[in-house]
Phi, psi and omega in degrees: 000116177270186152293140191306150168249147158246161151201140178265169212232142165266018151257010165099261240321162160230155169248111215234119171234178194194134159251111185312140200294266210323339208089340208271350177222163188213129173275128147258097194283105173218143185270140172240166208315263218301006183080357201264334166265166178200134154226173187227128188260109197274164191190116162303141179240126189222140197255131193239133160284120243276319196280356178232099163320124176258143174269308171349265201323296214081030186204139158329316211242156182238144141293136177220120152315130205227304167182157188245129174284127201300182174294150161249148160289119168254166186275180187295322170317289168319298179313314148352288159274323148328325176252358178274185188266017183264340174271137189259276203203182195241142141238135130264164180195163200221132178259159151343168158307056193335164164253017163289214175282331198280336187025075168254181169214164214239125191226135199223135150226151175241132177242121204251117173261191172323301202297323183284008178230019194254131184294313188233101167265137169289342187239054184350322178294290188276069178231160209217128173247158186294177156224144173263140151223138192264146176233109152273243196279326189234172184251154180224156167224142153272154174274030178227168178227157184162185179255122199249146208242113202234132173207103149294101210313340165238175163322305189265115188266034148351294162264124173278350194279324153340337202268104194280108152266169165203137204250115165244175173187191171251022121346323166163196160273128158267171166212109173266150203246080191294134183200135205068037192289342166319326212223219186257125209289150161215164210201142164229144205265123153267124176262092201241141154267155189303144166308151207313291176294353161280337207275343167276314185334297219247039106239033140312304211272333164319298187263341183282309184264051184237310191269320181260101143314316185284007189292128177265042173289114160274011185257160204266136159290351156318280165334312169303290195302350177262350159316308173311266179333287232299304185308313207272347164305148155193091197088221186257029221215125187235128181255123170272082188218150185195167188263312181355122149070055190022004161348104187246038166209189179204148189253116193249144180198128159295095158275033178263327183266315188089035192261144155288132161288297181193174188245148178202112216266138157217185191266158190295136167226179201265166198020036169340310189065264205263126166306311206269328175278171185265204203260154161276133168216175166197155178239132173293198201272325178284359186083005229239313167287156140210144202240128161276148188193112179290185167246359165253003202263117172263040165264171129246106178294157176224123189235161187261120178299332195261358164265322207101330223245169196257122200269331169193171195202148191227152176273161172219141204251068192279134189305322185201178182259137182218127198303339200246056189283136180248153158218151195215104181283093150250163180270146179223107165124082165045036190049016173253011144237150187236093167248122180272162187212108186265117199318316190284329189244347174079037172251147179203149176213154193227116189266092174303091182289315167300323201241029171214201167228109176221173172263339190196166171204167211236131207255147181199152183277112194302110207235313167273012154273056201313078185202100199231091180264020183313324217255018164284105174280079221314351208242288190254324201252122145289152176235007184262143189223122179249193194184166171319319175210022172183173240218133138206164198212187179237139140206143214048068142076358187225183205265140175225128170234153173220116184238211201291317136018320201262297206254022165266303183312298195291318180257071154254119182271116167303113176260130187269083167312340183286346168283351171245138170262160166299136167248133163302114152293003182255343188296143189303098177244006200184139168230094176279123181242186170272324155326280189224187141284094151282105166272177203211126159251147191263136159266045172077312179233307170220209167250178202184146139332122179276113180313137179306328187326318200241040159283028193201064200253001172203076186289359166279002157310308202265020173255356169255021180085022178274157153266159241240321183308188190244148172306278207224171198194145178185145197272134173254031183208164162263010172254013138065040172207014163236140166251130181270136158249140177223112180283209156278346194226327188235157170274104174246132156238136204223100150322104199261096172269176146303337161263331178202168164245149168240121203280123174252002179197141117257135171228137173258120155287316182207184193259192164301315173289017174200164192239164158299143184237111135313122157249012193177114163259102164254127179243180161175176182323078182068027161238199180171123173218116162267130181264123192236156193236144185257132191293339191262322187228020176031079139238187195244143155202153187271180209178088161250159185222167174119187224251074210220134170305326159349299149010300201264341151290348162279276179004313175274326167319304168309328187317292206314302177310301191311320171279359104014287172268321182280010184274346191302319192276327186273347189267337190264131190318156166069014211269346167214217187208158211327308185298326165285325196293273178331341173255355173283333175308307179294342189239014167249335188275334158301336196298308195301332160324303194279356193262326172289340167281321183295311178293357149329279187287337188185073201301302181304321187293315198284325198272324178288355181261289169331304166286332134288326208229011181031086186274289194336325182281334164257023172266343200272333190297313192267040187024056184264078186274333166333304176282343200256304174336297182304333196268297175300322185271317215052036175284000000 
């Protein structure tokens, strides 16, 4: 659940938008020109087939109108505030589906006033709070205002009696606990405060802007303090972090549970400027991340939400320094990319976190993207809306979404296809006698003899009577000295130097009881792309190499599976005679090689590998404790 977006209009209208925690529906809250009516419009969020791409958007998905509801009324009590100088702003919010029979949702709005956002009134008796309203079947209103929060307190919405509002202001968190939503809804309140250090934030901004006249701070501290809340939000998840009183850590809290989640320490820093707000964050989708951003800071953390611990950081290559900076963080692809996007200049970049290797990354004005939050204010009036896996926002009056699209667009890696040649699959690479086996490697123009070494490249083939040789083989230089092999079961590259050889890639494709079925070898100069046909749905999937980082990181992915599968062959009794047993011995201990040089070379990259796809639990499968020692120990 993100923060609510607006936008005016020049007829004075206002617009509210809210995307339901699953994605799946996106609300529009509009007020209309005389203030005294509201309606609300539903909208499908529908998954587009990957190949037809809207280039406009830039997004997978389409919006469809699902249906505009009549106009409501608010009542005269409601109007009442609506029309004094006492109204601050509107939040809404849209809950999930239910799965009971009624499969309802729960749509809430709040009209928040001054007094709910001012910490010390002088006349408590007269302070006047904003309201919320919720609609289920039937609608209920309250006496708080604030920025509202819609959840079913677990995964499972079963129970309807689970279903949480939540009010914040600055006042506390309210939480109402909805139960009987079938029937005539009733709900009981809880009131919790805020942790200790937001509650010095904003009675900082109490007395500092209150006592200094001269500041040319141009906000209200009313305007602050709903700044404050909105920035420390993200989902269901409230961050406690300020410079305040030297702090060097920040506090992650559930408000579904109200629990600390987790501490998570960084360091103080220096010229900070505005002290008191917190850093930009977002939490992924799985809950699992929280990607950090200070606001003097040219880093961006990467924190493990369930450890605490900062697992990595990228430079970001800001054109210039600007005191009043906004930045705006989302996850896009299952979370293995990260876009940053900086509000004040329209520079933007997208950080393949799984999947390259880099030190820094450099923000720029995307100019072939029709994809522009420039004119977004990031803080009270929004035009943004986020979700679990895409973006909306408004423009020409109407809801635009962008989702994993955006950053498939921006990191498609150009491949100069023109560098790859063909290979014939009709060409002679094996000669069977009864005698012997004659390999062949192809050489760009024609073929040669294949050294023996590497007539054996998968000698556990040969304890169930498989032949042990390559399908098919080619050089992937003209010093005839990187080799492509491609058996039956496995994907090989192999550095033929003169003094030694070295395994730079293996990957398994299928297991003993099936072969590679090659349906297309296009090679070139240290690349390669195999096209393969999958024996369960005769579909076709590729298998590229070249020289792109990516690269030396599929490699280590691949390692980890592969010493996996060779552990079955290295562990089992009987399985050849001395010489397979030494070359199966030899190409696990090269696999293990390549997964020790990459952590070597890129420490930081392997733990972040290590954290999506958990290698380590399938190096303990391949019983590598030799390697799981070296990684953990550095023995």
């Amino acid at each position: 659940m993100s923060d609510e977006a607006i936008i005016s209009i020049v007829d004075k209208t206002e617009q509210y938008l809210d995307i339901s925690p699953d994605g799946d529906v996106v609300i529009e809250f509009e007020l209309l020109k005389n203030e005294s009516k509201y309606i609300f419009r539903l909208y499908n969020v529908k998954k587009r087939n990957k190949n037809l791409k809207n280039s406009d958007n830039l997004s997978y998905s389409k919006l469809t109108i699902i249906h505009t509801f009549e106009p409501f009324e608010f009542t005269k009590k409601q109007l009442e505030l609506i029309n004094s100088k006492n109204k601050l702003s509107w939040s809404v919010a849209v809950s999930d589906k239910s799965s009971t029979e009624t499969k309802f949702r729960l749509l809430a709005i709040s009209c928040i006033s001054h007094d709910d956002m001012t910490l010390k009134i002088k006349d408590p008796s007269k302070k006047i709070s904003g309201f919320t309203i919720v609609f289920t079947i039937r609608d209920n209103g309250n006496v708080y205002g604030g920025i509202i929060k819609l959840f079913f307190k677990h995964e499972d919405i079963q129970n309807a009696d689970r279903c949480l509002l939540i009010i914040l202001n600055v006042s506390g968190i309210y939480k109402f606990h909805f139960s009987q939503l079938n029937h005539k809804p009733t709900f009981r309140i809880r009131k919790l405060r805020y942790p200790r250090r937001t509650t010095v934030v904003m009675e900082y901004y109490n007395y500092h802007y209150k006592n200094n006249k001269d500041s040319s701070e141009h906000k209200t501290i009313i305007d602050l303090n709903i700044e404050y809340i909105k920035a420390c939000l993200n989902k269901h998840y409230f961050l406690a972090d300020t410079m305040l009183e030297g702090s060097q850590y920040m506090d992650l809290y559930d408000l579904k549970t109200t629990q600390l989640v987790n501490t998570f320490q960084r360091r103080n820093l220096s010229g900070s400027g505005l002290t008191y707000r917190p850093g930009f964050f977002e939490i992924s989708k799985n809950n699992k991340l929280l990607a950090y951003k200070f606001k003097s800071a040219k880093k961006i953390k990467l924190y493990s939400v369930e450890c605490g611990l900062e697992l990595a950081s990228i430079k970001i290559d800001e054109t210039d320094q600007i005191s009043c900076d906004y930045y705006f963080l989302h996850f896009f692809n299952d979370d293995e990319r990260l876009l940053l996007y900086r509000m004040t200049t329209n520079e933007w970049s997208i950080w393949d976190i799984f999947g390259s290797i880099q030190e820094s990354i450099k923000l720029e004005n995307q100019s072939k993207f029709e994809f522009n939050l420039q004119e977004v204010e990031y803080v009270h009036t929004e035009k943004l809306k986020k979700s679990n896996s895409f973006i909306v926002t408004m423009k020409d009056n109407k809801p635009v979404i962008y989702d994993d699209l955006i950053s498939d667009e921006y990191l498609k890696r150009k491949v100069n296809e023109s560098d790859l040649k063909f290979l014939s699959l009709t060409e002679i690479f094996v000669k069977k006698s009864q005698d012997k086996h004659e390999y062949f490697i192809w050489e760009f123009n024609k073929t040669s003899e294949l050294n023996e070494y590497y007539h054996d490249i998968e000698p556990w083939l040969g304890r169930i009577g498989h032949d042990t040789g390559p399908q098919y083989s080619v050089y992937l230089d003209k010093n005839k000295e990187i080799l492509l092999l491609i058996g039956k079961c496995t994907i090989q590259i192999w550095c033929d130097h003169v003094k030694n050889r070295t395994l730079e890639f293996i990957s398994v494709c299928c297991d003993e009881t099936d072969e590679i079925k090659v349906e297309k070898i296009e090679y070139g100069i240290r690349k390669f792309k195999l096209s393969i046909k999958n024996k369960d749905s005769n579909s076709i999937f590729e298998i590229e190499m070249g020289d792109d980082d990516n690269d030396v990181i599929k490699a280590a992915k691949e390692a980890c599976n592969a010493l996996k599968y060779l552990n079955k062959w290295s562990q089992a009794p009987n399985y050849g005679n001395a010489v397979s047993v030494t070359k199966i011995n030899e190409i696990v201990k090269q696999t293990r090689n390549i997964i020790m040089r990459f952590i070597q070379l890129y420490p930081v990259v392997w733990r972040l590998l290590d954290f999506r796809f958990n290698l380590m639990s399938t190096l303990i499968k391949a019983n590598e404790h030799t390697l799981i020692k070296h990684i953990l120990f550095d023995e």
